[in-house]
C-alpha positions in Angstrom: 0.0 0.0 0.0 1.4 3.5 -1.2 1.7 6.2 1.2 -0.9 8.2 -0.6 -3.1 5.4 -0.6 -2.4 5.9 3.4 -2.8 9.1 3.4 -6.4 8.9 1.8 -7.8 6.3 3.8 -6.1 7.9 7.0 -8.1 11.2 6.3 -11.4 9.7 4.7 -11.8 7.7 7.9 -10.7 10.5 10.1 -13.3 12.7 8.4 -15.9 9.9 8.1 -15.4 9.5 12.1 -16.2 13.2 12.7 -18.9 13.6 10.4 -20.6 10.2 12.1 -20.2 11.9 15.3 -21.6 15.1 14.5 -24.7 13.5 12.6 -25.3 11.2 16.1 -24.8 14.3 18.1 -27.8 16.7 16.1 -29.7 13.5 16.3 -29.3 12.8 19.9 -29.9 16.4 20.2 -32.8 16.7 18.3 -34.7 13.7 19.7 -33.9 15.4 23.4 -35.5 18.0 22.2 -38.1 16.7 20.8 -39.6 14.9 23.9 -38.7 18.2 26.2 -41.1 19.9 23.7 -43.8 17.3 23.8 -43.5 17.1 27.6 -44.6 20.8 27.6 -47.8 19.9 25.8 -48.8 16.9 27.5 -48.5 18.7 30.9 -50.2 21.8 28.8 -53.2 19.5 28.4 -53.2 17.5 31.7 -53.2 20.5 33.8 -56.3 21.5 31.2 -57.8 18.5 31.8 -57.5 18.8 35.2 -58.8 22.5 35.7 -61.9 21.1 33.6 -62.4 18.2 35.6 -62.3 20.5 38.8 -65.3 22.7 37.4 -67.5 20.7 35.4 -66.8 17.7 38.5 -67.6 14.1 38.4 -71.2 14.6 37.2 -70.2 16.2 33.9 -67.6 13.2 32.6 -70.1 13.5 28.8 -69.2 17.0 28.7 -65.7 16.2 29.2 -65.4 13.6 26.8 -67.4 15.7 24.0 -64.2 18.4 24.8 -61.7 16.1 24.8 -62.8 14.4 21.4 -62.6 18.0 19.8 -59.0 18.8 20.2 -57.8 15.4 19.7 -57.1 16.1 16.4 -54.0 17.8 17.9 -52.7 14.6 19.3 -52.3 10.9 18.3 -53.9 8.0 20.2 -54.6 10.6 23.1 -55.4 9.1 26.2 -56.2 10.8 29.6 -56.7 9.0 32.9 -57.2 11.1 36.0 -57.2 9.3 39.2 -58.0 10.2 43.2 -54.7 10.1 45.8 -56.0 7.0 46.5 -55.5 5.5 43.2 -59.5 5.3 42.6 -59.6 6.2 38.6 -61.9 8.7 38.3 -62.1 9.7 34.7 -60.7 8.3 31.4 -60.9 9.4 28.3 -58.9 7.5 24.9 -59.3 8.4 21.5 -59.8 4.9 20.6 -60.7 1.8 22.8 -56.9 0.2 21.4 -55.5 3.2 23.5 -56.5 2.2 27.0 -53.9 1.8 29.1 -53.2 0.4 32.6 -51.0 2.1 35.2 -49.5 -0.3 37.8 -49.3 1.2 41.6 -46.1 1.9 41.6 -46.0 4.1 38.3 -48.3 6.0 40.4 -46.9 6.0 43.7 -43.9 7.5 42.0 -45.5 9.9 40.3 -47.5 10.8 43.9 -43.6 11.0 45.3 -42.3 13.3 42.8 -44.8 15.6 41.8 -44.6 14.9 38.0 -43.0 11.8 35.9 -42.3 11.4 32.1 -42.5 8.0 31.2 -43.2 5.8 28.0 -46.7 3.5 26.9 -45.5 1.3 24.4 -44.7 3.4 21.1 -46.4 7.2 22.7 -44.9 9.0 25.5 -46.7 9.5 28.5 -46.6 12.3 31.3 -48.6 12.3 35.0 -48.7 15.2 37.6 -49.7 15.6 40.6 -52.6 18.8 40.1 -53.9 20.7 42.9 -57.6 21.9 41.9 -60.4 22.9 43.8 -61.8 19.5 45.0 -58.3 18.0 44.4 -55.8 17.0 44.5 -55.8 14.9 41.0 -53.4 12.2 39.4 -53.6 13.2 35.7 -52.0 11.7 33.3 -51.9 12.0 29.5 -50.2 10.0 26.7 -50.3 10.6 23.2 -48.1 9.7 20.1 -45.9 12.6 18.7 -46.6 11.6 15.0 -45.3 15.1 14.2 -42.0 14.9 16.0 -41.3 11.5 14.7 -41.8 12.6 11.5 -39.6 15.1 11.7 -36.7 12.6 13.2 -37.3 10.5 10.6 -36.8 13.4 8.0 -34.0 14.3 9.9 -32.3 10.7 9.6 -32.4 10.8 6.1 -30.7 14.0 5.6 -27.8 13.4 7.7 -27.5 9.6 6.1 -27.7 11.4 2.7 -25.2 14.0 4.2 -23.0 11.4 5.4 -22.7 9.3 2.1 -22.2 12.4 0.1 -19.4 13.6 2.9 -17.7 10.5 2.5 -17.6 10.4 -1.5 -16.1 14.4 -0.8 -14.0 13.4 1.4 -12.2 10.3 -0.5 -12.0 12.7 -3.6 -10.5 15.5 -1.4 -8.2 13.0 0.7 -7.2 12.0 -2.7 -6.3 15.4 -4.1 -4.4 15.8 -0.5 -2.4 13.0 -0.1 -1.7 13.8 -4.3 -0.3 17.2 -3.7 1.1 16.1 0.4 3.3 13.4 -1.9 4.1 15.3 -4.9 7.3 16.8 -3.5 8.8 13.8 -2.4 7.5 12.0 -5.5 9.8 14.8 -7.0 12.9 13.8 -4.8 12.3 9.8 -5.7 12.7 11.1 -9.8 15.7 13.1 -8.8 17.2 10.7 -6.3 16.6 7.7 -9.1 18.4 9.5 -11.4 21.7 9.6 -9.6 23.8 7.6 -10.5 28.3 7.6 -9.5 28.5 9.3 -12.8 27.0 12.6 -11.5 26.7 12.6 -8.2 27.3 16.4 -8.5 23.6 16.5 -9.2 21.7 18.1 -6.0 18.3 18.1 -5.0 16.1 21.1 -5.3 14.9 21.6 -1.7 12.6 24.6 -1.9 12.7 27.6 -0.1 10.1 26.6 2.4 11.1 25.5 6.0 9.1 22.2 6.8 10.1 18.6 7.2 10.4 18.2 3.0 13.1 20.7 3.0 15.3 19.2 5.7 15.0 15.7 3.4 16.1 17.1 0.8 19.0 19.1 2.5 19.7 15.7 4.6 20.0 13.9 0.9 22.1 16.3 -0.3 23.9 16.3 2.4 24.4 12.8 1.8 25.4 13.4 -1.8 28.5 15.9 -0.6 29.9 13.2 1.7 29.0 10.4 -1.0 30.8 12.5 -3.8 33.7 13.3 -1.9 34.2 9.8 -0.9 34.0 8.8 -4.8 36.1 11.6 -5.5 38.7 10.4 -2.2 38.2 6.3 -3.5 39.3 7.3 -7.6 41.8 9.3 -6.2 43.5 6.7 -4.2 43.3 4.0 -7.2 44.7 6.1 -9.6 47.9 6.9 -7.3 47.6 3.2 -5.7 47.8 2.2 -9.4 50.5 4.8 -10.7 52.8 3.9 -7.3 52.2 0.0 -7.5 53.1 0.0 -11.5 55.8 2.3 -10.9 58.4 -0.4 -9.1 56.9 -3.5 -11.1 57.7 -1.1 -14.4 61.6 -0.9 -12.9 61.9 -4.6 -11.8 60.2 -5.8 -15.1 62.6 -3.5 -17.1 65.5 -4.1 -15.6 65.4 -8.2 -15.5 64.4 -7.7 -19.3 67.7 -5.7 -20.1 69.7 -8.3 -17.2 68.3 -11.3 -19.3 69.6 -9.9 -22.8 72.9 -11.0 -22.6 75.1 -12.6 -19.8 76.1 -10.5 -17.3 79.4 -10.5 -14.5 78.7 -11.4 -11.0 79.0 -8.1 -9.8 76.5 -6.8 -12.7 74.2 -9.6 -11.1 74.9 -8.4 -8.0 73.9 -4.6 -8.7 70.6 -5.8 -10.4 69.5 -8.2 -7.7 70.3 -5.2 -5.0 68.3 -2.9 -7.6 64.9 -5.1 -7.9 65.4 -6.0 -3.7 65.2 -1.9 -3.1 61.7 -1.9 -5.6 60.7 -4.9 -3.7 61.2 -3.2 -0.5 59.5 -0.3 -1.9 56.2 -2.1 -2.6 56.2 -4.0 0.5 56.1 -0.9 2.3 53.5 0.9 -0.1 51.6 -2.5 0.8 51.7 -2.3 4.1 50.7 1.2 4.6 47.6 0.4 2.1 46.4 -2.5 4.0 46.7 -0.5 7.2 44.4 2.3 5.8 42.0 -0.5 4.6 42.3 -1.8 8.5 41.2 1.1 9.4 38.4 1.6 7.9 36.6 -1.4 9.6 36.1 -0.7 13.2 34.9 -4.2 14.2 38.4 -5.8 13.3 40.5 -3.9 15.6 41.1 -5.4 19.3 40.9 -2.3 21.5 42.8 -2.3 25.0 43.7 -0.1 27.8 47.3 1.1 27.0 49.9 3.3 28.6 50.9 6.0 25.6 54.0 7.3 27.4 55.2 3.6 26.8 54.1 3.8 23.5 56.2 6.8 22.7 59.2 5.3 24.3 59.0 2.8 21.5 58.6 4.8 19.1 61.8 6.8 20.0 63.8 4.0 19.4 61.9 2.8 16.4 62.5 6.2 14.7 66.3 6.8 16.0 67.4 3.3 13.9 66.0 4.3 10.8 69.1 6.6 10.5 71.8 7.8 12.3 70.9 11.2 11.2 67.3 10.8 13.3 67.0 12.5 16.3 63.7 12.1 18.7 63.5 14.4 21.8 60.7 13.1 24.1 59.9 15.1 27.3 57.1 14.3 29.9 55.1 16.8 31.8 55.4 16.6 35.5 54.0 12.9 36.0 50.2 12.3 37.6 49.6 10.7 40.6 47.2 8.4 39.1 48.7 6.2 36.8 45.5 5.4 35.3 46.0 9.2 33.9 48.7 7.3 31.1 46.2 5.3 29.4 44.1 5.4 26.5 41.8 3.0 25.4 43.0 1.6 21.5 45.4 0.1 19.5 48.7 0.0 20.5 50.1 -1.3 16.2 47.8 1.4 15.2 48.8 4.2 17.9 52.4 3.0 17.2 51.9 3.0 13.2 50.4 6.7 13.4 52.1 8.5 15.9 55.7 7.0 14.7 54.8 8.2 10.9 53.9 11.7 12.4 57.8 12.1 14.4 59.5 10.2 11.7 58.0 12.8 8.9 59.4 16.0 11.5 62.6 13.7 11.4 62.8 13.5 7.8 61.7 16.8 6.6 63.3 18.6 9.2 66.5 20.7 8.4 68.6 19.4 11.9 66.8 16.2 11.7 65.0 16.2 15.0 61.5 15.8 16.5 60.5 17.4 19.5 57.7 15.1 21.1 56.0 16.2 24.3 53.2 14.6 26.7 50.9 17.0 28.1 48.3 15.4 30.7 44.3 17.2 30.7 42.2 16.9 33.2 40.1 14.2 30.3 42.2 13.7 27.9 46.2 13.5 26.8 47.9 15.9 24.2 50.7 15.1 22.4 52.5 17.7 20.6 55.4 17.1 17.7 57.3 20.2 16.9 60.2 20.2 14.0 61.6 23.0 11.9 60.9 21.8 8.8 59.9 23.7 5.6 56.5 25.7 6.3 53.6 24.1 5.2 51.6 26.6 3.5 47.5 27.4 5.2 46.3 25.8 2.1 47.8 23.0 1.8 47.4 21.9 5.4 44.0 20.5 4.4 45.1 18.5 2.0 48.4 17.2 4.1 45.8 14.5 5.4 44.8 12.7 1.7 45.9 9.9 0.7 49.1 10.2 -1.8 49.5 14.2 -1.6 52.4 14.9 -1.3 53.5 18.8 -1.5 56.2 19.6 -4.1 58.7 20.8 -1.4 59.1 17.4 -0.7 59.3 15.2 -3.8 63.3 15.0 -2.9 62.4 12.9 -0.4 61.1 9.3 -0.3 57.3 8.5 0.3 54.3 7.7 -0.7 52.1 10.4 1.2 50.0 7.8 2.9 51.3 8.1 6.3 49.6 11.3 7.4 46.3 10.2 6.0 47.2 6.9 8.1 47.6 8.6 11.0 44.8 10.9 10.7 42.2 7.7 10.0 43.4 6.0 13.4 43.4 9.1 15.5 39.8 9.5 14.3 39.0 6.0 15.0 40.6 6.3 18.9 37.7 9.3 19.1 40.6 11.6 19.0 41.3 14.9 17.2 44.7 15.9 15.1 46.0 19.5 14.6 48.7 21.3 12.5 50.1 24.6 12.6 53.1 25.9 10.9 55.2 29.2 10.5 58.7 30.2 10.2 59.3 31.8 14.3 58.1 28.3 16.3 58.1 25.3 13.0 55.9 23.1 12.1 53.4 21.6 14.9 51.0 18.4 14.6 49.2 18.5 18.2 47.7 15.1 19.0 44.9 14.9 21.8 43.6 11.5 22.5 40.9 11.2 25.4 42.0 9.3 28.3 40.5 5.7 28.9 38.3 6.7 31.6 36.0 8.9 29.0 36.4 6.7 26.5 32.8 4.8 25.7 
């Protein structure tokens, strides 16, 4: 079932529901009022009928009848019964012998008790008093059929069933035209969403100018598209250079064993080759590692997370980074140490803290001009900042957010070996340990990368 079909049904039976209730109330209504009005006449004519009784007395019941008779024209199956307080009947009076009725003591016993009682004789409705006359006093009591004001209730019942059926055949053609118009705009985003394809995920959906619920889906889809397109954009970005790096040492391996292979070579031409390829095999096993790793990182069910201590972390790291050259040089200094030891650890990855911070002090080693990193360990009150200072070349505002993409590298630094994946490495774990990375760079105080990792005790 559609949503507009929904929609329809959802306000056709809403609608039918208040109309129904509105038709039951006038009825309801009506009928009240039409026994309220009858009530007045009937105790109209018993109190008549009693004041004539009073006169004209016992002796006169013909002449009573005779007036009766005339103005029963102006009631239906008009009966009057008058009766002593002792419950002697002391005049009747029906307009046909089929309209007698019989009162039972207690009918008039109540009536006695409450001075008047509206009550019903089969199809008519009947009302008794309690009149004081001269001579009194009287139980009168008159009962009649309101053929007028049944007539008019049954009048009344056909125009609110016609009203109702014609409200509902309104109503589904207007809950229709609704629920049409309600869906038309996201009808309008399914066309445009189903016409996106990876090939132009540039395309954006119009939202509107208004300010409801439709225009924040549309926003939220677009918004959607921005991250999807950028992502595209990221993913052909990173197989192109994947490619162009990959092909690059299989190009020099395959090239050089085809000249090798030409003619016979010396040993030490041998030698020289062999030591060649190993370098470009070296070369791709690194560039293979560091791809797998940012593929690791994008799945955050397969890494094992533990509480670890990151000043023991950075120790490592020190040592890791000093024996990739004698030149290297990594200055680690503490803050005054917490009490709490607990203060220390994060909860993470120690391969994957290890695998970004060492890329971040081994890039302020490489690219700096004295060769040296300047690490420090600052505790917060939540949370642990580490701060890597080197005086390296500047990096330039703009091209400190693009530092962090997968195979840029900026053209100060093509001298140097790399593939540009270790910053975007680093960047993916730090996100993934629900930490935040910053860089700022100028000629007075270097080239900064501040680190801040929340401690394991706000970690969730």
């Amino acid at each position: 079932m559609t949503i507009r079909t929904k929609i329809t049904l959802l306000f056709t039976l809403l609608v039918i529901a208040l109309l129904l209730l509105t038709a039951y109330s006038v009825y309801y209504l009506s009928s009240v009022q039409r026994k309220s009005v009858f009530k007045q006449r009937l105790s109209g004519r018993a109190h008549n009928a009693a004041q004539l009784f009073a006169i004209l007395g016992d002796s006169s019941q013909s002449s009573l009848q005779r007036i009766d008779a005339s103005n029963a024209r102006f009631f239906t199956s008009k009966s009057i019964h008058i009766f002593s307080p002792e419950k002697k009947k002391l005049y009747a009076f029906n307009t046909s012998p089929t309209d007698d009725f019989t009162l039972t003591a207690a009918t008039l016993d109540d009536i006695s008790a409450h001075g008047e009682l509206s009550f019903q004789i089969g199809k008519r409705d009947a009302f008794g008093e309690v009149a004081s006359v001269i001579g009194g006093p009287y139980i009168i009591v008159v009962a009649a059929y309101d053929a007028d004001g049944h007539q008019w209730l049954k009048d009344l019942r056909q125009i609110l069933a016609t009203s109702l059926v014609a409200g509902m055949a309104l109503t589904m053609l207007v809950g229709y035209v609704f629920s049409r118009q309600l869906i038309r705009p996201i009808s309008s985003i399914i066309e445009e969403v189903n016409n996106i394809s990876s090939h132009n995920l540039s395309h954006r959906i119009d939202a509107g100018s208004g300010q409801d619920e439709l225009f924040r889906l549309a926003n939220t889809f677009n918004d959607l598209l921005n991250r999807l397109h950028e992502s595209f954009t990221i993913q052909r970005r990173f197989i192109s250079n994947a490619s162009h790096e990959l092909s690059t040492p299989l190009t020099s391996i395959s090239s050089q064993l085809e000249v090798t292979l030409q003619k016979p070579r010396s040993q030490e031409e041998y030698r020289q080759v062999l030591e060649s390829v190993q370098e470009d095999v070296q070369q791709m096993r690194q560039l293979t590692k560091s791809l797998l790793e940012i593929a690791k990182t994008g799945h955050h069910g397969s890494i094992e997370l533990h509480e670890i201590r990151i000043d023991e972390v950075l120790i490592k790291i020190t040592g890791a980074v000093q024996k990739l050259s004698a030149d290297y040089q990594v200055l680690l200094r503490f803050e005054e140490f917490p009490e709490e030891e607990g203060r220390f650890l994060v909860f993470g990855n120690s391969d994957l803290l290890f695998s970004a911070l060492g890329n971040i002090i081994e890039n302020g080693c490489k690219y700096s001009t004295d060769h040296t990193s300047r690490v420090f360990l600052r505790f917060g009150e939540n949370e642990l900042i580490i701060e890597v200072l080197n005086n390296g070349d500047v990096i330039m505002q703009e091209e400190i957010e693009h530092i962090f993409l997968p195979f840029y590298r900026s053209p100060r630094s093509i001298e140097h070996k790399g593939f540009g994946l270790g910053l975007a490495l680093a960047k993916r774990i730090i996100g993934l340990h629900r930490g935040q990375i910053e860089v700022s760079s100028d000629e007075s105080s270097g080239t900064l990368f501040r680190i801040t990792l929340p401690s394991a005790g706000k970690q969730v």
